[in-house]
C-alpha positions as CSV (number, residue, x, y, z in Angstrom):
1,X,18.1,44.4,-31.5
2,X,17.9,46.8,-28.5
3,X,17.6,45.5,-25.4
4,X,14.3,46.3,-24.0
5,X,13.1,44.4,-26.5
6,X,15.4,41.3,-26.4
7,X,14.3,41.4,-22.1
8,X,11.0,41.5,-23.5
9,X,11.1,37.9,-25.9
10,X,13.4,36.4,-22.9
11,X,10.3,37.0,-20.6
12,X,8.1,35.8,-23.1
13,X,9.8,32.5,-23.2
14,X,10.0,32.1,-19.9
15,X,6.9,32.3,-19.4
16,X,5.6,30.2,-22.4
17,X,8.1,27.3,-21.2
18,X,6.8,27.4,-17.7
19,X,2.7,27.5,-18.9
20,X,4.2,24.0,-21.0
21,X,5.6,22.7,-18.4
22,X,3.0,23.4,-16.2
23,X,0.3,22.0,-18.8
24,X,2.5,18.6,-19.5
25,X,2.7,17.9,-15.2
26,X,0.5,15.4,-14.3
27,X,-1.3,16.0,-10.7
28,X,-3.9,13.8,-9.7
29,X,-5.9,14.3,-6.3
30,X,-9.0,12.0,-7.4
31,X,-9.5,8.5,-9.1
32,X,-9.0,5.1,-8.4
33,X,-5.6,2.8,-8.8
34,X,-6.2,-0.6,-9.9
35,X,-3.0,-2.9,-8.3
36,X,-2.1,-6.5,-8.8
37,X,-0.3,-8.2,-5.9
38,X,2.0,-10.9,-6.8
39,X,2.8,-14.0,-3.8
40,X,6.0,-16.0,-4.8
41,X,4.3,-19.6,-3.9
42,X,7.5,-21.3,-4.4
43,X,9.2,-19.4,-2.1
44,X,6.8,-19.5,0.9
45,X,6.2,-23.6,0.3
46,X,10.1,-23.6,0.7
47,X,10.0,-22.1,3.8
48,X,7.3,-24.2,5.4
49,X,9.8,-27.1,4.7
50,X,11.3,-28.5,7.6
51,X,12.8,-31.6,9.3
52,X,9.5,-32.5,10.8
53,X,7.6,-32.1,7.8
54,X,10.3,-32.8,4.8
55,X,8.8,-36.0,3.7
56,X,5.2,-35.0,2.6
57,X,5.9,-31.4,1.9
58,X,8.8,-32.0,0.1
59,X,6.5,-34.9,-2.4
60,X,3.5,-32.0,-2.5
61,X,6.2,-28.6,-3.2
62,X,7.2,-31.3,-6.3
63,X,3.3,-31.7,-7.3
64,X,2.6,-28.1,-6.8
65,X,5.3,-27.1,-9.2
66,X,3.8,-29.3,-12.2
67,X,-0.1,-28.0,-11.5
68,X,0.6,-24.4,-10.4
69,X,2.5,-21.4,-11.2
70,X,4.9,-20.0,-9.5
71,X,3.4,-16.2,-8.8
72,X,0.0,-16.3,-7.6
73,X,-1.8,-13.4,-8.7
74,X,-4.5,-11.1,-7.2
75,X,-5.7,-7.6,-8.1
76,X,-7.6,-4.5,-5.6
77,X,-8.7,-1.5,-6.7
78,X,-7.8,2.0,-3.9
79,X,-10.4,4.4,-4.9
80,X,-9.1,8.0,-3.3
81,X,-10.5,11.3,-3.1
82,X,-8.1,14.4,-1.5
83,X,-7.7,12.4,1.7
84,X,-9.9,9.6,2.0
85,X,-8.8,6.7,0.3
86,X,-10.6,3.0,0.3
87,X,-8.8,-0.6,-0.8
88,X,-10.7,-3.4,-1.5
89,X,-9.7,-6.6,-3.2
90,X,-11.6,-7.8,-6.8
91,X,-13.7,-10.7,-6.1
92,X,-11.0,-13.5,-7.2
93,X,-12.9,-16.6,-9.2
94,X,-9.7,-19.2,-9.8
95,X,-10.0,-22.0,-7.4
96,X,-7.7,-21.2,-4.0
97,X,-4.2,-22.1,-4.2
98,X,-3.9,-26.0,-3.8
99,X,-3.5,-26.9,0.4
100,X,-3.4,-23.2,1.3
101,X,-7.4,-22.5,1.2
102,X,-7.5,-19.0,2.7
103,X,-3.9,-18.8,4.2
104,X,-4.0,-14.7,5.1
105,X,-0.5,-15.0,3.5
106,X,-1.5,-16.0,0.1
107,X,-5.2,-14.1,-0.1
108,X,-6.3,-10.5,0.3
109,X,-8.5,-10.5,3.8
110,X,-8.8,-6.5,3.9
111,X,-11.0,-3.7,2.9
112,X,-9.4,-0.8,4.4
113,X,-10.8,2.7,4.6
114,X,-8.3,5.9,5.4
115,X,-9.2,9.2,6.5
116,X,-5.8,10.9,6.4
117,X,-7.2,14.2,7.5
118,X,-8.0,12.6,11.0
119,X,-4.8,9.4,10.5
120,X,-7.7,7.0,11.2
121,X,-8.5,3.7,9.5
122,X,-11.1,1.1,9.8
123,X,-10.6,-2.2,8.5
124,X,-12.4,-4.8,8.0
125,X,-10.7,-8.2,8.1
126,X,-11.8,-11.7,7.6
127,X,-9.9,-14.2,10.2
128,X,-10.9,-17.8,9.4
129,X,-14.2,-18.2,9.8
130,X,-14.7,-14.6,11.6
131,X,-15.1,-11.0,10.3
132,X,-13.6,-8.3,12.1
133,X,-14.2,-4.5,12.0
134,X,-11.0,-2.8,13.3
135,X,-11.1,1.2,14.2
136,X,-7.7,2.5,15.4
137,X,-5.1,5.4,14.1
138,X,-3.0,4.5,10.8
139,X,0.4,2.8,11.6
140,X,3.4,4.8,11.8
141,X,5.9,4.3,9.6
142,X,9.2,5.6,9.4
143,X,10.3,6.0,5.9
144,X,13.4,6.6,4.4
145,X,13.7,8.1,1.4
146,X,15.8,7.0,-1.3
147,X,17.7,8.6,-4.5
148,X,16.6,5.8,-6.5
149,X,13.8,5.8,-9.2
150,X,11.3,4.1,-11.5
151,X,8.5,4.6,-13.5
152,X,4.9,2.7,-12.3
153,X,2.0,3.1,-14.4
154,X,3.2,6.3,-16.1
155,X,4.4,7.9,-13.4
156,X,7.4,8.9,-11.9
157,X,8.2,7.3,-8.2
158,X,10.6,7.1,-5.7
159,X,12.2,4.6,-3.2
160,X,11.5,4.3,0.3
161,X,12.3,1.8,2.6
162,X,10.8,1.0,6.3
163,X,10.5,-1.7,9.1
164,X,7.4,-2.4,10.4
165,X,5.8,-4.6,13.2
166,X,10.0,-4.6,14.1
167,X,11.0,-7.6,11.4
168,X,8.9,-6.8,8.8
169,X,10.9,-4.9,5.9
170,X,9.3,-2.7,3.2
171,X,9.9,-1.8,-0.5
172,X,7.7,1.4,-1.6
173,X,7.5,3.6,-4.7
174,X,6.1,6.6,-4.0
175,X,4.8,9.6,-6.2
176,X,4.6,13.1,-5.6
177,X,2.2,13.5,-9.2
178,X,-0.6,12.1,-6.8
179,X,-0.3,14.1,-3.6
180,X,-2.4,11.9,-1.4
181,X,-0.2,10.1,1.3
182,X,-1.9,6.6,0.9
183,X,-1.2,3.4,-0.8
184,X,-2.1,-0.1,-0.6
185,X,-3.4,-2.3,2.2
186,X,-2.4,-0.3,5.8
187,X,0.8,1.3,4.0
188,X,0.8,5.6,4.6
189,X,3.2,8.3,5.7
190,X,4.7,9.1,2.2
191,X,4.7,12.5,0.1
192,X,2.8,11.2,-2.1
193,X,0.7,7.9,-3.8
194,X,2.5,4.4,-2.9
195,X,2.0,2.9,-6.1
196,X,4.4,0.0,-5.5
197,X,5.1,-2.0,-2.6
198,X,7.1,-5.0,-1.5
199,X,7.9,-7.4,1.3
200,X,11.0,-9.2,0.1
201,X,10.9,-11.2,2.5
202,X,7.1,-12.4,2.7
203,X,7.4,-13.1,-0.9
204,X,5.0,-10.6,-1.7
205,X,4.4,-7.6,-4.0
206,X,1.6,-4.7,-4.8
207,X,2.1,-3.0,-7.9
208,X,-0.1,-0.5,-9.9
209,X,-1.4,-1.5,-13.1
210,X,-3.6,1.4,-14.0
211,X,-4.4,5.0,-12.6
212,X,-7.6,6.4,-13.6
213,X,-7.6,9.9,-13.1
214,X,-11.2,10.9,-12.6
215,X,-13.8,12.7,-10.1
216,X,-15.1,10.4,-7.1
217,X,-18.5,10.6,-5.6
218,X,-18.2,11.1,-1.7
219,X,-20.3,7.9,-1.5
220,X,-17.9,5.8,-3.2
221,X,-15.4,6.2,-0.4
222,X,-17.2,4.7,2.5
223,X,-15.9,3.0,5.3
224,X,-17.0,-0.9,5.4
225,X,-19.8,-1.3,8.6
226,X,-20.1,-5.2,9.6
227,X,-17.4,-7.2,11.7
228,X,-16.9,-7.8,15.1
229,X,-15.6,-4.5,16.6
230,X,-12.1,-4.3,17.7
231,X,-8.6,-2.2,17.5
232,X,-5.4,-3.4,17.1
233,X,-4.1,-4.1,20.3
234,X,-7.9,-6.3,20.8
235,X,-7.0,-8.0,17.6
236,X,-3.8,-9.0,18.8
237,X,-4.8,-10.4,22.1
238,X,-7.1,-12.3,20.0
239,X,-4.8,-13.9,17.6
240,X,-2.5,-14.7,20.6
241,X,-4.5,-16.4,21.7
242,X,-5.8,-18.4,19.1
243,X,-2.7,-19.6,17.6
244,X,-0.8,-20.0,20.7
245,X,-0.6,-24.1,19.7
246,X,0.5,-23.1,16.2
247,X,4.2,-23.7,16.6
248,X,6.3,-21.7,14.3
249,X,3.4,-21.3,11.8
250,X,1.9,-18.9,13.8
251,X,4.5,-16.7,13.4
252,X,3.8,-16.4,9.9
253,X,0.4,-16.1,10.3
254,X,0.3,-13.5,13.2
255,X,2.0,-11.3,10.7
256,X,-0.2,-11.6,8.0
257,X,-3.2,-11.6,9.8
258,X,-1.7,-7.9,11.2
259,X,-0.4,-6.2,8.3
């Protein structure tokens, strides 16, 4: 075979394996992500136990075990389009978790709308019995990325690990096949889609179930309007001073309540 013509077939292939691979990637810049977020109730009861509270706690952890499960789940949808993206929780029907009612820690209390053109976000957030509407810059977050890998609703992600609010550490998977930098909740700053996310030590988890890869009307991604308007730092002074008589349980709820 001369070898013009065996330069010619080896160019040929090349080119044919590239087109496959190019056809078999899997980039997706518009859909929506339905997530379910998993809250380890056993785990938080056992840390509300304490020597002041042992006796009744310890009798209701015992009752809650034999009425309840053990992972309390939740689902949200994040619709995205390029770089607006919009979380919202799915209306949950099942009664609330049993003494907990709305604890931030156990329920979803966000809809959270990101323009990551402008690294904006506008949040609305229910707190007790009051709705706020909370316009400030997304959080930054400073990731680092791991070698390790998994596979989350068909595609391939990556590890990344953070702090943030200074104790608060942070699990994501990441992937690069969806080139938006969102995820769930408040949670940015990657190379790509967060479609898993932990708090290992809040007990808590976000992890996609589905990724539906599909155009997205512009009016599907709009920011939520009603709420008491606020930023963060307003929002803090406000929780501050609210729960200042809460003891140590404020702690817990201060960080929920901020995430």
């Amino acid at each position: 075979m001369k070898k013009s013509t065996i330069i010619i077939l080896t160019c040929l292939f090349i080119g044919f394996s590239t087109s496959l691979l190019a056809q078999n990637s899997r980039f997706t810049t518009q859909g929506e992500i339905e997530f379910e977020r998993s809250t380890n109730m056993y785990a938080i009861i056992q840390k509300r136990i304490n020597k002041d509270n042992e006796g009744y706690m310890s009798q209701f952890f015992e009752q809650y075990k034999k009425t309840s499960p053990q992972f309390k789940l939740a689902k949200s949808t994040l619709t995205f389009s390029n770089q607006l993206t919009l979380f919202k929780p799915i209306a949950d029907d099942s009664p609330p978790a049993p003494f907990f009612g709305e604890d931030p820690g156990v329920t979803q209390i966000n809809i959270t709308y990101t323009d990551l053109n402008t690294s904006q976000q506008i949040t609305q957030k229910k707190v007790f019995e009051e709705t706020f509407l909370v316009k400030d810059s997304t959080r930054t977050i400073r990731w680092k990325i791991t070698d390790e890998t998994r596979e989350i609703a068909g595609f391939n992600c990556r590890r990344a690990n953070a702090l943030v609010m200074d104790s608060i550490y942070v699990v994501a998977f990441y992937t690069d096949q969806i080139p938006v930098s969102g995820g769930p909740e408040s949670f940015t700053g990657l190379p790509g889609m967060i479609l898993g996310l932990a708090l290992p030590h809040e007990n808590v988890t976000w992890f996609a179930k589905t990724v539906s890869d599909r155009s997205v009307a512009t009016n599907k991604i709009i920011p939520p309007v009603k709420g008491k308007a606020t930023d963060n730092k307003g929002l803090k002074l406000t929780l501050t001073a609210a729960l200042k008589n809460w003891g140590e349980y404020a702690k817990g709820m201060f960080k929920a309540f901020l995430l």
